[in-house]
C-alpha distance (Angstrom), angle and dihedral (degrees) to the residues before:
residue distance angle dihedral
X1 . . .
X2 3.99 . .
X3 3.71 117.2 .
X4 3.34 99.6 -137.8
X5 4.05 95.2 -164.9
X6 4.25 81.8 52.8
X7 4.04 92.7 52.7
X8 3.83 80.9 50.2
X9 3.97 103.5 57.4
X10 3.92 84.5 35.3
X11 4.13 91.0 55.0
X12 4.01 88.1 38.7
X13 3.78 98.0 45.4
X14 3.95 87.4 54.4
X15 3.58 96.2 42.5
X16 4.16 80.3 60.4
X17 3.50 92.6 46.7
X18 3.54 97.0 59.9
X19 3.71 94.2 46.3
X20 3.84 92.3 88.7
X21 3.97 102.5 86.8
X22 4.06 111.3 -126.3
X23 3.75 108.8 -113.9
X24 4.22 110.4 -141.5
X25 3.59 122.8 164.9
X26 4.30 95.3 -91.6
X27 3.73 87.9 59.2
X28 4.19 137.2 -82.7
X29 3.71 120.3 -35.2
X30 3.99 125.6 -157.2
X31 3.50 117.4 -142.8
X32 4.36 129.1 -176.7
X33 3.49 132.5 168.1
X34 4.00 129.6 -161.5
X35 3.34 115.2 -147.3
X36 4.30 121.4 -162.0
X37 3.29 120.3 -153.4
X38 3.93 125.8 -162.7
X39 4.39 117.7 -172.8
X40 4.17 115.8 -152.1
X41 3.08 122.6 -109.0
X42 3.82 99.0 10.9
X43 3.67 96.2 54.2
X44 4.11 100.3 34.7
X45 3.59 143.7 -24.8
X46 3.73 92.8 -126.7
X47 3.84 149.7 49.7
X48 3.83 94.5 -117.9
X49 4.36 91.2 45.4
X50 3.82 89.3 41.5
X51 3.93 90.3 54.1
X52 3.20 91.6 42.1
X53 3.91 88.8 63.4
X54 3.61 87.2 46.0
X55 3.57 93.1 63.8
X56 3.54 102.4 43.3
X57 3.54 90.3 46.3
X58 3.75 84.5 51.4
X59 3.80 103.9 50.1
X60 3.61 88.2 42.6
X61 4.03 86.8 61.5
X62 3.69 90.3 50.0
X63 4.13 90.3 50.9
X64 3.73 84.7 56.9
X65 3.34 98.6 52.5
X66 3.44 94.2 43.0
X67 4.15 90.3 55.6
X68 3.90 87.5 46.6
X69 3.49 95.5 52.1
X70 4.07 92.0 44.7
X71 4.14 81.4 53.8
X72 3.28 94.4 45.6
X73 4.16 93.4 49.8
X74 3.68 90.3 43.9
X75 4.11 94.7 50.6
X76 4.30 80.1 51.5
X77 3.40 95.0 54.4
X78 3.36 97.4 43.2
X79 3.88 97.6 48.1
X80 4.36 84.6 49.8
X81 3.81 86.2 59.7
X82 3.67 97.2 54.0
C-alpha cells in the first residue's frame, strides 16, 4: 500500500529541487513539474478510474501553482511601486 504522507515529501522535495533555475549560456530557465497521484482501491477500482484521479489531481496542482505564482507576481509589483 501507498503511503500517502511518503508520496507527499517525495512530490514536495522535488518541487524544491526544481526551484533552482538551470543556468545555460542564453540565460536561466525555470522548470516545475506536477505530479498526480491516484491510491487502489480508495481512489478507483480500475486503471482507467485510477488515472483518471491522477490527472485531476494533477491539473489541480498545476491551477495552484499557477494562482501562487499570479500572487506572488502581483505582491512584486506591488512592492516595486512603493
Amino acid at each position: 500500500m501507498i503511503d500517502l504522507n511518503r508520496f507527499n515529501s517525495v512530490n514536495d522535495a522535488l518541487g524544491q529541487s526544481l526551484e533552482a533555475p538551470i543556468l545555460i549560456a542564453e540565460g536561466p530557465y525555470h522548470v516545475s513539474a506536477s505530479v498526480g497521484a491516484a491510491v487502489y482501491p480508495a481512489d478507483g477500482l480500475s486503471e482507467s478510474q485510477l488515472h483518471a484521479v491522477a490527472d485531476e489531481r494533477m491539473y489541480a496542482g498545476k491551477e495552484q501553482h499557477r494562482i501562487e505564482s499570479a500572487r506572488h507576481e502581483q505582491a512584486i509589483n506591488h512592492s516595486n511601486r512603493a
